[in-house]
Every structure is written in structure tokens, then in C-alpha cells.
C-alpha positions in Angstrom: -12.0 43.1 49.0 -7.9 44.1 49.1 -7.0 46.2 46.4 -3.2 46.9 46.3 -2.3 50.3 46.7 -0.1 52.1 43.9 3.1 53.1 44.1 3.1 56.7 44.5 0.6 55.9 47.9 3.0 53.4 48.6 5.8 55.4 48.9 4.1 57.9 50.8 2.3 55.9 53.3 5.9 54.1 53.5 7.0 57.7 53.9 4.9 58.6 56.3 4.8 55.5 58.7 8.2 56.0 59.2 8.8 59.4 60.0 5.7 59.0 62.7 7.7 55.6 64.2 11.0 57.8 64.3 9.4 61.0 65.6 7.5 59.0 68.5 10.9 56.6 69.1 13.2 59.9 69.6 10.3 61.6 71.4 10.3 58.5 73.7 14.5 58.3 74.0 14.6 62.2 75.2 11.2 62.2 77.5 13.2 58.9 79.1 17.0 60.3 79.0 18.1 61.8 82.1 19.1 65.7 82.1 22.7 65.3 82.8 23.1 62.8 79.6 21.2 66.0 77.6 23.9 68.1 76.0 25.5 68.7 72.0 27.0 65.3 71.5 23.7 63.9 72.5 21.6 65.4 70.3 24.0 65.1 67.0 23.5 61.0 68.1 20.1 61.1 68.5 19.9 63.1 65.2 22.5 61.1 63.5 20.4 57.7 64.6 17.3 59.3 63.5 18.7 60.1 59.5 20.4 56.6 60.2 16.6 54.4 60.9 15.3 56.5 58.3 18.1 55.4 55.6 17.6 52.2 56.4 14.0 52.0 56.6 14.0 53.6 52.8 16.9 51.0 52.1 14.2 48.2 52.7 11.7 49.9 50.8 13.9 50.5 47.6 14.7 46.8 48.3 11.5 45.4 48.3 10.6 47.6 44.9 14.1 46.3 43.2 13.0 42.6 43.6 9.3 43.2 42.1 11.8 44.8 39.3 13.7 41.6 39.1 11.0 39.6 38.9 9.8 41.4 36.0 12.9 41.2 34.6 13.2 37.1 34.9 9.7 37.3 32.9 11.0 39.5 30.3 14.2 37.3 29.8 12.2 34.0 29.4 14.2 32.7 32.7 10.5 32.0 33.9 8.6 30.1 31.5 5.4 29.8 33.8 4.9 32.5 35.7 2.6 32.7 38.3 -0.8 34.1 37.7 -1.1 34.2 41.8 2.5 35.9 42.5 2.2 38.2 45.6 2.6 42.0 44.5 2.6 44.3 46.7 1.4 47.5 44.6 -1.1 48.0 42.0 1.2 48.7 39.1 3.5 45.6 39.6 0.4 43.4 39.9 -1.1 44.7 36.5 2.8 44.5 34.7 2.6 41.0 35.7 -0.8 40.1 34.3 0.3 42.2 31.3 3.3 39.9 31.0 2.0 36.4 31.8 -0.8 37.0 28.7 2.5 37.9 26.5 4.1 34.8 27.4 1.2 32.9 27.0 0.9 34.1 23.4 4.7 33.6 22.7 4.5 29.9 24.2 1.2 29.5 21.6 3.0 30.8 18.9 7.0 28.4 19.7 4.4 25.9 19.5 2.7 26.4 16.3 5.7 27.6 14.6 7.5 23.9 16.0 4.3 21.9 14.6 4.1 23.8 11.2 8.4 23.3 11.0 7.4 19.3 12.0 4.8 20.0 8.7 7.5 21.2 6.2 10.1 18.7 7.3 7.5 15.4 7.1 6.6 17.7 3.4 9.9 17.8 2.8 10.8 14.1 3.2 7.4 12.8 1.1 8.7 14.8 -1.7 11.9 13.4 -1.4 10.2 9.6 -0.7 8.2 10.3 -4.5 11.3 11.6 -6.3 13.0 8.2 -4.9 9.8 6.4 -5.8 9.5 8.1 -9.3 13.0 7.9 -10.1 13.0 4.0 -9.1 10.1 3.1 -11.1 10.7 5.1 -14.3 14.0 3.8 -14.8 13.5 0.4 -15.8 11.1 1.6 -18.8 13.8 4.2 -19.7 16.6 1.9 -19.4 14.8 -0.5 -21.3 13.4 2.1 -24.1 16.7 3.3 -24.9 18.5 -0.5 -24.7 16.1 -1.6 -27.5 16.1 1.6 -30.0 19.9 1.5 -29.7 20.2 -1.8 -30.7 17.6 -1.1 -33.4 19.6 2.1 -34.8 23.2 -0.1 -34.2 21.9 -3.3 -36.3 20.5 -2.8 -39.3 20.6 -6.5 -40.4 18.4 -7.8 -37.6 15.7 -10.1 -38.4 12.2 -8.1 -39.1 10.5 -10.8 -36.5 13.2 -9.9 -33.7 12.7 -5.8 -35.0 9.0 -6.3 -34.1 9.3 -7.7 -31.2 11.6 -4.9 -29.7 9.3 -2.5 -31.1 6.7 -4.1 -29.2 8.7 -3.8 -26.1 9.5 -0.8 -26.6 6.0 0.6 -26.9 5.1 -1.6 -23.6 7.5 0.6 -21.7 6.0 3.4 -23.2 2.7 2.4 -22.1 4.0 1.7 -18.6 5.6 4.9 -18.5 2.6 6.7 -19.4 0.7 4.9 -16.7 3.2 5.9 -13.8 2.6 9.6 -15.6 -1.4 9.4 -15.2 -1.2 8.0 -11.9 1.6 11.2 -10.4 -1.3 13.6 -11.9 -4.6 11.5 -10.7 -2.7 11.6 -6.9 -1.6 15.3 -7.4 -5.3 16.4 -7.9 -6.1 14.1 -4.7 -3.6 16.3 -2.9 -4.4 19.8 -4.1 -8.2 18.9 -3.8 -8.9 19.3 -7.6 -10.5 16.1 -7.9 -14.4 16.2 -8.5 -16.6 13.2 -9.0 -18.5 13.1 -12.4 -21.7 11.4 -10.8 -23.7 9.2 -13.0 -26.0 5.7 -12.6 -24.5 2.6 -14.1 -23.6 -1.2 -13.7 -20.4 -1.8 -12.2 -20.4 -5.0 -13.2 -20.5 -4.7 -17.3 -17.6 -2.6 -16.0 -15.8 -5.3 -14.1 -16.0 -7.5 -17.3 -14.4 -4.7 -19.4 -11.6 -4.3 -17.1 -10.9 -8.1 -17.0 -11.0 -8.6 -20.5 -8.5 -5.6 -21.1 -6.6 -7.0 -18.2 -6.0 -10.7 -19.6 -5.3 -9.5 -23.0 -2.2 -7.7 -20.6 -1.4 -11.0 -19.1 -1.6 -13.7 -20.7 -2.3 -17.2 -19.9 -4.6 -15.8 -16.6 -8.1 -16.1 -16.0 -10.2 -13.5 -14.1 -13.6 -14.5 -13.4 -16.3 -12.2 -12.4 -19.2 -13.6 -10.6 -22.9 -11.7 -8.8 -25.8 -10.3 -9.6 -26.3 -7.0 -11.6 -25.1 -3.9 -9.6 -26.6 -0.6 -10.3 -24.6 2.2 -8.3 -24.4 5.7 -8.7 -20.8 6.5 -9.0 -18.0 8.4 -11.2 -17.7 5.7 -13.8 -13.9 6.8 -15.1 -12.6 6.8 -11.2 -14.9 3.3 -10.3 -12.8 2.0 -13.5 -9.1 3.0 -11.9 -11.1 0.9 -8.7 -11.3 -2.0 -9.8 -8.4 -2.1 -12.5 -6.2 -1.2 -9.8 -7.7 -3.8 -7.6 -7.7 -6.7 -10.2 -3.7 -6.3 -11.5 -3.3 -5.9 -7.8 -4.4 -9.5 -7.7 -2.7 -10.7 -10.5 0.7 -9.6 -9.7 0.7 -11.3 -6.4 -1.2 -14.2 -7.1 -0.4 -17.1 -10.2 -4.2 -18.8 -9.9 -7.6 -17.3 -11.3 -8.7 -13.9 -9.5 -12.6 -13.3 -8.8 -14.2 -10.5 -8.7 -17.6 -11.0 -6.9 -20.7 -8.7 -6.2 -22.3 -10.4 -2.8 -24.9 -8.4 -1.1 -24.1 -5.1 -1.4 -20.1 -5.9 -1.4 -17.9 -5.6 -4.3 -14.7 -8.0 -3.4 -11.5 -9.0 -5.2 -10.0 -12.6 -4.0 -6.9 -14.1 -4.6 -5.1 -16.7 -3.7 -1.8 -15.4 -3.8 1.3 -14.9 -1.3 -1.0 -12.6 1.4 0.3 -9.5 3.0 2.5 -9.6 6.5 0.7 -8.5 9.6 3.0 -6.1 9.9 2.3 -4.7 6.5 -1.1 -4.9 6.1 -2.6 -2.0 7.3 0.6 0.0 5.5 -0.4 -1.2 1.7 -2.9 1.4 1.8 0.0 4.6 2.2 1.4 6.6 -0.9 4.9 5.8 -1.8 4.6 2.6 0.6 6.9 0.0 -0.9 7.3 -3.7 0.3 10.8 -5.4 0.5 8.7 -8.6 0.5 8.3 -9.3 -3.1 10.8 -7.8 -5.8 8.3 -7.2 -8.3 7.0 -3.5 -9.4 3.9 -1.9 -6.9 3.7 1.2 -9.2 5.0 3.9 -6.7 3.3 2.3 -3.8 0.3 4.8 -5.4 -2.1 2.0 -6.4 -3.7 1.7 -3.0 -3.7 4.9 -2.1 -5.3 6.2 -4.6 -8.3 3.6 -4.5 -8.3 4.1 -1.1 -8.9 8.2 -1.9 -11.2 6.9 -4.4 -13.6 5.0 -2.2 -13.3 8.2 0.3 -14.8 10.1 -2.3 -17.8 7.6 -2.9 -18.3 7.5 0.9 -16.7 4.0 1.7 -13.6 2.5 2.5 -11.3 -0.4 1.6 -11.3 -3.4 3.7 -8.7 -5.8 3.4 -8.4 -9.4 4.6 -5.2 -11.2 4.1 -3.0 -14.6 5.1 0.3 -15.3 4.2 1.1 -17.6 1.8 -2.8 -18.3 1.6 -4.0 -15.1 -0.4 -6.2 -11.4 0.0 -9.4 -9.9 -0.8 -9.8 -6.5 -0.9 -13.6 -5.1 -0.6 -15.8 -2.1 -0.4 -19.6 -1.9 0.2 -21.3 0.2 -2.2 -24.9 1.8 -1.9 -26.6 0.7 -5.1 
């Protein structure tokens, strides 16, 4: 196998190869020079010509070593981003600088390329916080606006009618309820995020549980009917996080629909149905992302959190939401649970 010489033998066989070729070329040119052409001018050219081939022989040497140097050079100034791990070197210590160099480059084309992906990271960061400080500012100001309209008409008129007193009192304390909501749903998603939330595992009927949210739910809005249909359904589960499920899942259904929402537990399947407006093609597999807001419909979607954090829910319980949905025709939204 070759194995490049280094550069001290290179030099000196270089060295050496040339003062043999000029020694047997001048040997030659006076063994075949006529006597009469012999005298002092002839030797100072022939000893001129000699110093002359050996200057020039050197000058191709130093050449050839000056563009191993620029070559190293382009490396080192980035001007080649892919060196060669084949490039022809003629002595041992060039060959090893470029090995040496093409491993450094290697790691600084690794690291451009982590550092561009983790600055992609903080910019996307960057624009989610600033998506929820939109979203959060958006949603609580209605409440606010509406808090502060009523207790300043309160504190401005101290003649109004007790009826129409208790009745902005009333409203007042429903925007305090929603507000508190919005509050407990920014700290339920931050502990999805930071990986705080644990599951309180325990055996129960999620159907007993359905009811409870339903009857809370149409006390909320009146004049609607939620019916809850299905056998008994025994799951182990984290009853409190099950409960945000199928709440979420239910007002869900009442906001977009006007007709009676069923909850039904079918063969393993725990599904919510409504005949509402549906969800765009478009739009449908986008329901399910935080902060996700539809221009669709005008009314509130609670930060665009609701889905996402059932969806983060059901991750936790090893499932996933399904969701099936027409236009103007309605959606269910289902999991299957393990009971």
C-alpha cells in the first residue's frame, strides 16, 4: 500500500533527484562539447544554466507546496464547504491537515445546523406566546369590559330598580365565572406543557359522570336538552380530568348546535353527536391545535384550548380523539376507552 512520504523526505528526495538529473545533464553537455568550444565563458554558462535548472526545479517544488497551502487555506476560510475526503496530497503531513480539517468542518456544519433548528425553535416559541397573549387578551376582554360596564352603572345609579340591580349582579358574577374558567384552563394547559400533569388513577362509571356534567350543563343553558344514552361504563381513569372530557366535549356541542346533544356509550366508544353547523374540511383536522381559532362562526371557542386539551387528555389515558363532521349537517367527536 502507498504511504505518502513527509515533507522533510520530500524535500530531500526532491533535493536529491535533482542535483543527480543536473550533475548527469552537464556531465553529458561537456563529455559531448567539442574542445575548441571548452574555455571560461563556457564554463560560467554551463555553471550559470546549472544554478539556473536548479532554481527552477526548486521554483516548481515551492509551487506545488504553496497550492497544498492554499488549499488549506480555502478550508480554513469556509470558501470550501465540502471538502474532499479523497483530495490528492502529495505528502504525509498535508494529507493528515486535511483529514484534521474536513472532521472540523463537519462538526461546524453539525453545529450551523443545530443552532438554525433550535433559532427555528425559539422563533415558532416566540410566536405561540405571542398567538396566546392575542388569544388571552381577546377572550378576556369581553368579561372585563362587561364586569366593569355593569358595576359602573351600579355605583353611577343609585335609584335603579332592585330587579334590574340583580340582574346585573348576576351578570356580573357570570363574567366572573367565565373569567375564572379561561384562568383554570391557561394553568390546566401550562402543566400539559411543562409536563406537570399526573393522572390520579381510580375505577369509576363514566356514565353517572356524563349525567352530572349534563345536568350542570343545561342549568348553564337553558332551554337545551342533552340526553345521555348506553350501558354502564366502568373505566379506570382520572375522574377530575375525564370530567374536563366530556364537559368540554358536550358545551362543545351546544355552542355549535341549537337541537338536543347525545352523549352515547356504544361498544366500548364514548361519542358526543350533534347536529349542528359541522366543521370545514379544511378545518377539521385544525380544531384539535391550541390557540386554533375559526373565522367561521363568531361566537367564543375559549382560546381555541378546549380541544387541545382533551385531546392531551385522551393522550394521557392512551386514546385519541376521533372526529367526524359534515357541514351544515353536524359532528361527533369520540374516544374508545378500555373499561
Amino acid at each position: 500500500m502507498y504511504r505518502r512520504p513527509s515533507l522533510s523526505q520530500y524535500v530531500i528526495a526532491r533535493l536529491i533527484t535533482i542535483v543527480i538529473f543536473v550533475t548527469l545533464l552537464f556531465s553529458l553537455i561537456l563529455f559531448n562539447t567539442p574542445e575548441e568550444f571548452k574555455n571560461n565563458y563556457f564554463y560560467i554558462a554551463l555553471f550559470i544554466a546549472s544554478q539556473i535548472l536548479l532554481l527552477v526545479s526548486v521554483y516548481k517544488g515551492t509551487k506545488r507546496v504553496s497550492k497544498e497551502l492554499k488549499n488549506v487555506e480555502k478550508y480554513l476560510s469556509g470558501a470550501s464547504a465540502n471538502p474532499e475526503p479523497s483530495a490528492h496530497f502529495f505528502t504525509r503531513e498535508f494529507e493528515r491537515i486535511n483529514e484534521k480539517l474536513i472532521l472540523t468542518l463537519r462538526k461546524m456544519q453539525k453545529r450551523e445546523k443545530e443552532k438554525r433548528k433550535y433559532t427555528a425553535k425559539i422563533k415558532l416559541k416566540n410566536r405561540q406566546r405571542s398567538d396566546m397573549l392575542s388569544a388571552i387578551a381577546h377572550e378576556f376582554r369581553n368579561p372585563i369590559a362587561s364586569i366593569m360596564g355593569y358595576s359602573q352603572t351600579l355605583i353611577e345609579d343609585e335609584d335603579i330598580p332592585n330587579g334590574l340591580r340583580i340582574k346585573f349582579l348576576a351578570k356580573i358574577y357570570n363574567n366572573g365565572e367565565k373569567i375564572e374558567e379561561l384562568l383554570s384552563r391557561l394553568l390546566l394547559w401550562n402543566r400539559f406543557e411543562s409536563g406537570r400533569q399526573k393522572l390520579q388513577l381510580s375505577k369509576f362509571d363514566l356514565k353517572p359522570l356524563a349525567n352530572e356534567v349534563a345536568f350542570n350543563l343545561e342549568d348553564k343553558y337553558k332551554n337545551r336538552e342533552i340526553v345521555v344514552e348506553g350501558n354502564p361504563f366502568v373505566v379506570k381513569a382520572d375522574r377530575a380530568l375525564m370530567e374536563i372530557v366530556l364537559k368540554n366535549l358536550i358545551e362543545n356541542a351546544l355552542k355549535y348546535s341549537k337541537e338536543v346533544v347525545t352523549v352515547k356509550f356504544e361498544n366500548g366508544r364514548v361519542s358526543v353527536i350533534d347536529r349542528g353547523v359541522g366543521i370545514s374540511k379544511e378545518n377539521i383536522d385544525k380544531v384539535t391545535k391550541k390557540f386554533f381559532r375559526t373565522d367561521e362562526h363568531s361566537w367564543d371557542n375559549s382560546m381555541g384550548l378546549g380541544l387541545a386539551i382533551v385531546k392531551q387528555i385522551l393522550k394521557l389515558h392512551n386514546t385519541s380523539l376521533e372526529i367526524e363532521s359534515q357541514e351544515d349537517r353536524g359532528s361527533t367527536f369520540s374516544f374508545i376507552f378500555s373499561s
